[in-house]
N, C-alpha and C positions, 0 to 999 in steps of 0.2 A: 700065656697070660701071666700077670705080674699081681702078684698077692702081699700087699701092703694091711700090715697092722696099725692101728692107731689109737695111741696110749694117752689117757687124758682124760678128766671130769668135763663136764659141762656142767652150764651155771642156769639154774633158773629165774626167773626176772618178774616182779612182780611189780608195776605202776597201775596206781586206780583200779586194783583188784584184775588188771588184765595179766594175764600170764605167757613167758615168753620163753622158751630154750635158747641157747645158744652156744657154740665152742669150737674150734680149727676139727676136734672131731669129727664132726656133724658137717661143715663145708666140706672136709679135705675128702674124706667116705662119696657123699655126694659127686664130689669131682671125679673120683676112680670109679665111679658106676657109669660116668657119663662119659668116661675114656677107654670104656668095655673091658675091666678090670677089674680082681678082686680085693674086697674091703671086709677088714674084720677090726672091730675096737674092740681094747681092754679100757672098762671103767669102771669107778665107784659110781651109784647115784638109788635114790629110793625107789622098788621095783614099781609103786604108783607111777613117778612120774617116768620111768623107763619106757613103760607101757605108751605114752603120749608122745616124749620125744624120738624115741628110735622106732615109731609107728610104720611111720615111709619106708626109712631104712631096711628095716626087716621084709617088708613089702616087694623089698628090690632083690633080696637074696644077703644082703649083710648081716653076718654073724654078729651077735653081741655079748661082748663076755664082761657080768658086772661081777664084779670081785667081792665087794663087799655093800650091801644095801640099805644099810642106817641111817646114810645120812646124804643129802646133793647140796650141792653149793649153791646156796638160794641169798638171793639180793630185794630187800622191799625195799622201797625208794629209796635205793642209791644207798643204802644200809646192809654189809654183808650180815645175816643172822644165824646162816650154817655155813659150815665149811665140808667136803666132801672128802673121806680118809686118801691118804698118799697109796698111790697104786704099786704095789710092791715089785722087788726083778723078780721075784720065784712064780708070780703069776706069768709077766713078760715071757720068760722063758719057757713054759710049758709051750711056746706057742710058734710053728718054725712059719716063716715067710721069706719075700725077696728084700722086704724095708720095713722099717722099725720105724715109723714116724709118728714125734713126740709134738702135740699140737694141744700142751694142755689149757687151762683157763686161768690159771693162777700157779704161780713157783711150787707151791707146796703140793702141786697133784703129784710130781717126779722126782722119786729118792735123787738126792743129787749125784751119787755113786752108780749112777745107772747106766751109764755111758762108752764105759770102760768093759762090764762085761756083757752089756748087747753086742758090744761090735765084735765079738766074738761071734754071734749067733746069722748075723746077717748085715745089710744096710743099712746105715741113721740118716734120717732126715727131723731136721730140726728148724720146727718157727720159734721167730725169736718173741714172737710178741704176750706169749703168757708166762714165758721166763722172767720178763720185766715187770709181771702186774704182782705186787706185793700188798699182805693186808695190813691198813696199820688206823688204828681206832675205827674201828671197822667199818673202812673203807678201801678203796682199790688205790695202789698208788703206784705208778709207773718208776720204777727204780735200776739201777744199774745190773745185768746179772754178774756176780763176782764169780761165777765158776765157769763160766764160758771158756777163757782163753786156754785153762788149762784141760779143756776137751774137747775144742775146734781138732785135736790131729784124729778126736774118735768119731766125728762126723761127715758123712760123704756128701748130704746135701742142705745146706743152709738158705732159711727164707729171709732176711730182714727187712725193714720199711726206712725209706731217707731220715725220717722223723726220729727213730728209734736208734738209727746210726750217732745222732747228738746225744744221745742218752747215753749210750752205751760208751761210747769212744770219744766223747766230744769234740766229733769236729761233724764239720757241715760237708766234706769232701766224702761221698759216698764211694766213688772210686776207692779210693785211699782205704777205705776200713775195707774193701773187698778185698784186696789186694793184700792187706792186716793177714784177712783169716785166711787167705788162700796161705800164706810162708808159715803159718803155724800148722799148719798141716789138711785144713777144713779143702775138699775135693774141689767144688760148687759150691758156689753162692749165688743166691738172688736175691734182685732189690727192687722193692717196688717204690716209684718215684711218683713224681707230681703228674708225668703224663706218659710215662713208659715203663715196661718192665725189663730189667736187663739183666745178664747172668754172666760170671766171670766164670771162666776155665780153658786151664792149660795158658794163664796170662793173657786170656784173648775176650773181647766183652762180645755179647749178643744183643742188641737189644732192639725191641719191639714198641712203637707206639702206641697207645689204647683208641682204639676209634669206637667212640661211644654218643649214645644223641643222649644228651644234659649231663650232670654234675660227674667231677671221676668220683668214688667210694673206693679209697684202699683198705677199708678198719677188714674185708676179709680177702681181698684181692690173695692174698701169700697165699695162703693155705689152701687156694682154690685152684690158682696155678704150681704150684709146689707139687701138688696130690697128682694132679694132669701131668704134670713133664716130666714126673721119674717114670709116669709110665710109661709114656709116651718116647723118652728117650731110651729105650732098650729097644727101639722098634725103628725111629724114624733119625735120620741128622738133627745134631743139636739146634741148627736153626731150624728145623722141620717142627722139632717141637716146643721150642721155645713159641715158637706161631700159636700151636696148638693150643698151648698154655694160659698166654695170654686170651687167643678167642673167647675162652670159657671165661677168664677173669670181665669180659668185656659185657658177655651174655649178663653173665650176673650184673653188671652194672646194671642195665637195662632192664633187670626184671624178671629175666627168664629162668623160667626152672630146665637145669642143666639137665636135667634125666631126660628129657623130654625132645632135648634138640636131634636134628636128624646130620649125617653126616654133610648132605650136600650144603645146610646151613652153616656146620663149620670151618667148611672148607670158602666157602663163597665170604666168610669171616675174616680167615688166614689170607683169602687175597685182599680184601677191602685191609687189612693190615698190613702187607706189600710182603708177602711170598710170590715165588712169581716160577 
């Protein structure tokens, strides 16, 4: 069994007094229970709403280790008004597993020095998409990460979206930027695209169609297959789980709770996706 940490706040969301969790946290945990693996988070967040959001979670057997309880990173319409403290490496580190995966909700949940000495400790896995949400008049703004390139060689597996590829590298050739962090030293990388998910390694692509009935949704797609294929690939061929991966990305389109699917569905998945 494969024991994935994952390091990151989640933000809570408040429109018309309705209240909402969300964070690569919370999907990517979810994905490694639903890939019969274990899941443990380090986070900051207020033990109230700890209690509500990591409710399921703890339900399933996932450990949760909140560092420091003052404050969670809370949004009222579209207005950040807290911010939840930086998750330190002395806690990281108390904590041994097989992957280190950093899925936070904003830049500032991860000392940026953190990189260099996890990968000492075990595996990184890194989504790009809350490395780019920066706050500025407190609001959310999607900005460039400036410390990426100089810790792509301390990464073994990288998530990013076509979208986020123009941001980051300006250019619209997604290849091309995999291929970027693959010579700077980054293991894996994967990209979620318009209608397929694919993965560069060893200079070779993977990649998987989404067969979904109505709209594709990539805003959590990474982190759900990201979670699913490190596990999954210690176990099955890279295209065995890159199937895999994707299935689940697919499920969740559709609506379904991951914990919930049975094997023969995600396999009857993987071939409607053309494993064969």
């Amino acid at each position: 069994m494969v024991t994935t940490v994952f390091i990151g706040n989640i933000t809570k969301q408040i429109v018309d007094n309705k209240i909402n969790y969300y964070g690569g946290v919370l999907d990517g945990a979810f994905s490694t229970v639903a890939s019969n693996n274990a899941a443990i988070i380090i986070t900051n967040i207020r033990d109230e709403d700890a209690l509500i959001a990591f409710k399921d979670l703890k339900a399933l057997g996932v450990k949760i280790i909140i560092s420091e309880n003052d404050k969670t990173t809370t949004i009222i319409e579209n207005k950040v008004v807290e911010i939840a403290n930086t998750i330190k490496i002395s806690e990281i580190k108390k904590i041994k597993a097989d992957y280190y995966y950093f899925p936070p909700t904003l830049n500032s949940d991860i000392e940026n020095n953190s990189f260099a000495k996890i990968s000492l400790l075990g595996k990184i896995a890194l989504s790009m998409t809350g490395f780019m949400n920066f706050i500025k008049e407190d609001c959310i703004n999607v900005e460039r990460y400036q410390e990426l390139e100089e810790n792509l060689k301390y990464i073994d597996h990288l998530v990013i979206d076509k979208d986020q590829c123009v941001v980051q590298e300006f250019s619209h050739d997604e290849d091309h930027v995999a291929k970027k962090y693959a010579a700077k030293g980054c293991t894996e990388i994967l990209v979620t695209y318009y209608d397929a998910l694919f993965n560069l390694r060893d200079n070779f692509f993977y990649r998987c169609k989404y067969v979904v009935d109505g709209e594709i949704n990539r805003e959590k797609i990474g982190d759900i297959a990201l979670a699913s294929y490190i596990c999954k690939q210690e176990t099955l061929i890279k295209e065995e789980a890159l199937f895999f991966a994707t299935s689940l990305s697919c499920y969740y389109m559709e609506k379904k709770e991951l914990i919930h699917l049975s094997k023969q569905e995600i396999f009857l998945k993987m071939i409607e996706i053309g494993i064969v």
